[in-house]
C-alpha positions as CSV (number, residue, x, y, z in Angstrom):
1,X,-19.0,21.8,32.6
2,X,-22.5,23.6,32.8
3,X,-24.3,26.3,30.6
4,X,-26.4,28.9,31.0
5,X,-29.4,27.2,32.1
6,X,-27.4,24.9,34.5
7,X,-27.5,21.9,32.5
8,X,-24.3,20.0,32.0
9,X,-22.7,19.7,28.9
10,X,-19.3,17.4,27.5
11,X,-17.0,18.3,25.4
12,X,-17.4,17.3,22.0
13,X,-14.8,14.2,21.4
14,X,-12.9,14.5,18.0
15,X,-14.6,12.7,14.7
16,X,-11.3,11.3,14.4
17,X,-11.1,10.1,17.5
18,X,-14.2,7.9,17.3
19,X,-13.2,6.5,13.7
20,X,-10.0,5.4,15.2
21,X,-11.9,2.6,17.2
22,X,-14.6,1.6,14.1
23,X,-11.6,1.0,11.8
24,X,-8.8,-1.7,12.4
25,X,-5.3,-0.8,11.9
26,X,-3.4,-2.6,8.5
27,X,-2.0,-5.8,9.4
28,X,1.4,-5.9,10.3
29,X,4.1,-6.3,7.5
30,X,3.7,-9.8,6.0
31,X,8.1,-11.1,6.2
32,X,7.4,-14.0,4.3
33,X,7.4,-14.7,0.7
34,X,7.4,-12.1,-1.7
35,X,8.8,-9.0,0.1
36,X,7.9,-6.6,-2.9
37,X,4.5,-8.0,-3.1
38,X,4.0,-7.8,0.6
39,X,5.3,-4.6,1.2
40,X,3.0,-2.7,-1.9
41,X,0.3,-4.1,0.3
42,X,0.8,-3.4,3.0
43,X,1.6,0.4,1.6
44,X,-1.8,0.2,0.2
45,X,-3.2,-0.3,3.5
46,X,-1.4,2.0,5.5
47,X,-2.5,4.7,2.8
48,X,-5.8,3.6,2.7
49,X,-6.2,3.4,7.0
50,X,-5.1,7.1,7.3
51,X,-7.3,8.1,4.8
52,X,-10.3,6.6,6.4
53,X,-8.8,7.2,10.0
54,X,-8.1,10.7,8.6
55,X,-4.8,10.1,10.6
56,X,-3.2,12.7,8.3
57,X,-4.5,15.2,9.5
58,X,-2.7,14.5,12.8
59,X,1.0,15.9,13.5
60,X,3.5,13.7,11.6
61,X,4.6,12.9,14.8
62,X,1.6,11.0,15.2
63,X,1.4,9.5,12.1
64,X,4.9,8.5,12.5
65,X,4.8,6.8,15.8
66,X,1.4,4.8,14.2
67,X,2.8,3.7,11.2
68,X,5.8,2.2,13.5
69,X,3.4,0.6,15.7
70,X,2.1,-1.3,12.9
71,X,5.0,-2.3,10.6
72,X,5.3,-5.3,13.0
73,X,8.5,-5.8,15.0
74,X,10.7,-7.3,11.9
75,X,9.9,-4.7,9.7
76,X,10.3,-1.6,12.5
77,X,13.7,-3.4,13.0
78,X,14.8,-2.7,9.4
79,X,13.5,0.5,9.6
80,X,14.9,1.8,12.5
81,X,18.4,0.8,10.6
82,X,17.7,2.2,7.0
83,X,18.5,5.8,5.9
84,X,15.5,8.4,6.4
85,X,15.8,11.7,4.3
86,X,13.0,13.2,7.2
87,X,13.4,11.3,10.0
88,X,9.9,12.9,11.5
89,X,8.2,12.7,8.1
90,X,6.0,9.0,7.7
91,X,6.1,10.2,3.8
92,X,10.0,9.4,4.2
93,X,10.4,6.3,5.9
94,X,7.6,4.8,3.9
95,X,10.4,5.9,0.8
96,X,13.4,4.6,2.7
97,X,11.0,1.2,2.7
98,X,9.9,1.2,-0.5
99,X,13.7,1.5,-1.7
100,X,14.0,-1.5,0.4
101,X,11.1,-4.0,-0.2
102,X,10.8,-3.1,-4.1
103,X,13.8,-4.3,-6.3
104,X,15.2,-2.3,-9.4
105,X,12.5,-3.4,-11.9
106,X,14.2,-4.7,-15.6
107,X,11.3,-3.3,-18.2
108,X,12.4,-5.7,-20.5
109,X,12.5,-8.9,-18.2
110,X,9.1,-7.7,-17.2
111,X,8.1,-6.9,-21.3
112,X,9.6,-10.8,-21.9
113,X,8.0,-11.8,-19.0
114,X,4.6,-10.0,-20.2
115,X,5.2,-10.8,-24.1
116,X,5.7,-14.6,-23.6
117,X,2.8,-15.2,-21.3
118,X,-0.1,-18.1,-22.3
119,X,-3.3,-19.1,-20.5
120,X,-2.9,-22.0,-18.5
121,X,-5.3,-24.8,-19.4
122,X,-7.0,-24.6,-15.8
123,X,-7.1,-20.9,-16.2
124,X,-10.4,-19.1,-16.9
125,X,-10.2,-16.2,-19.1
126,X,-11.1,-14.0,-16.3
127,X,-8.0,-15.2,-14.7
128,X,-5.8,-15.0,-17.3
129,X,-6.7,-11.5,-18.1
130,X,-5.9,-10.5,-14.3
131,X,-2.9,-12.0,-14.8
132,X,-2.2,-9.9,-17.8
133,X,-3.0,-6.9,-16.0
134,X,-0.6,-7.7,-12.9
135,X,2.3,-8.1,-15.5
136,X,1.4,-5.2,-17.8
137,X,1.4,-3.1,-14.8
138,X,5.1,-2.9,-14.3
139,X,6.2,-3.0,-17.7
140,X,5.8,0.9,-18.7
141,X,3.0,1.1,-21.6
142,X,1.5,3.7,-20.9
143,X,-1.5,4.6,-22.9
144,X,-0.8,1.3,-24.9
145,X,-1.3,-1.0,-21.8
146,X,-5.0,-1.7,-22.5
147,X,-4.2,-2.4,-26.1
148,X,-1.6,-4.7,-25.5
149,X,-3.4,-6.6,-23.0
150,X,-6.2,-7.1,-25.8
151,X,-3.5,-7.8,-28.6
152,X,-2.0,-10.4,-25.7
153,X,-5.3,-12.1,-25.6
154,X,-5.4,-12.0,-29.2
155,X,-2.1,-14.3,-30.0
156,X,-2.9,-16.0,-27.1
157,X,-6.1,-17.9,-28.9
């Protein structure tokens, strides 16, 4: 293309476009060990690349056929098999996968497991309150969480 003057000009390429290439994709689903842990993970990091991608702003089409592309073949095999409300919405298979990965939780199993927790010998405070944190965050406090945490560290001593 040329302007007035006779100059040529490009078209201007996307933003989106370039930040594709700067940012790397998530890694592909993780199929071993923990599946729950892996899969809230890697749901971090999809949510996270297409926010800095700005992928969704894209047709879900798009955003679809990426988030495929990087599930990693195991996991795109059990999603191609499971039930999708929206087949064409990402928002929907990343539910149908959730249901999947992410066992029922049992709040009181998870209060027990929370309530009945020590620090280690080996286990710097630091540690031991991230610990805390990771457990208190599936047991359903609330506004109490913080407190608890603190009474936790409390009894622990």
């Amino acid at each position: 293309m040329s302007d007035e003057e006779g100059t040529e000009t490009r078209p201007s390429v996307l933003p989106s476009v370039a930040v594709y290439s700067e940012i790397s994709p998530p890694s592909p689903m993780n199929m071993n060990g923990n599946l729950a842990d892996n899969w809230k993970y890697f749901k971090k990091s999809w949510k996270n690349y297409i926010l800095a991608t700005e992928l969704d702003k894209n047709d879900k089409a798009i955003v679809l056929a990426t988030l495929y592309t990087v599930l990693g073949k195991e996991a795109n095999e059990i999603a191609e098999n499971l039930e999708v409300t929206d087949p064409p919405d990402p928002d929907s298979l990343l539910k149908a996968l959730s249901s999947y990965f992410e066992p029922q939780k049992n709040t009181i199993f998870e209060r027990y497991l929370f309530n009945s927790t020590v620090q280690e010998e080996s286990e710097t405070i630091d540690q031991f309150l991230n610990r805390l944190r990771k457990l208190a965050a599936v047991c359903d406090y609330g506004t109490l969480t913080s407190q608890l945490i603190r009474d936790r560290l409390i009894i622990d001593r």
